[in-house]
C-alpha angles and dihedrals in degrees: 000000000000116000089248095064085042090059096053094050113126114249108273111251096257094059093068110093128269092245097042084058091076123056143210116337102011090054093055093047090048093046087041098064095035081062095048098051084043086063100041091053088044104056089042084047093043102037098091093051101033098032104188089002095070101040079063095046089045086041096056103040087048090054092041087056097058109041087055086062098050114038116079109203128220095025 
């Protein structure tokens, strides 16, 4: 095999990312509920520096979140 074949070779499968493996609705439920508990840590982490600020930031990525869980579009 010459270095230019090598070169032109498609990525090997273990080299995709954890979250691209999974499609459609499985990947926004998964990324749903990651952003929920994201808010939810960020607005108990931030609490003490941002005060109200962060309990809204928290609050809307939470809902965010989960809205992104649980909406299915084009239905």
């Amino acid at each position: 095999m010459s270095t230019s074949q090598a070169v032109k070779e498609s990525p090997k499968p273990f080299s995709i990312g954890l979250l691209s493996r999974f499609k459609g609705e499985y990947y926004r439920w998964i990324k749903g509920i990651g952003l929920t508990a994201a808010g939810g840590a960020l607005s108990y982490l931030l609490f003490p520096i941002l005060n109200a600020y962060a309990l809204q930031l928290g609050f809307f990525i939470s809902m965010y979140g989960t809205l992104l869980a649980l909406i299915r579009p084009g239905i």
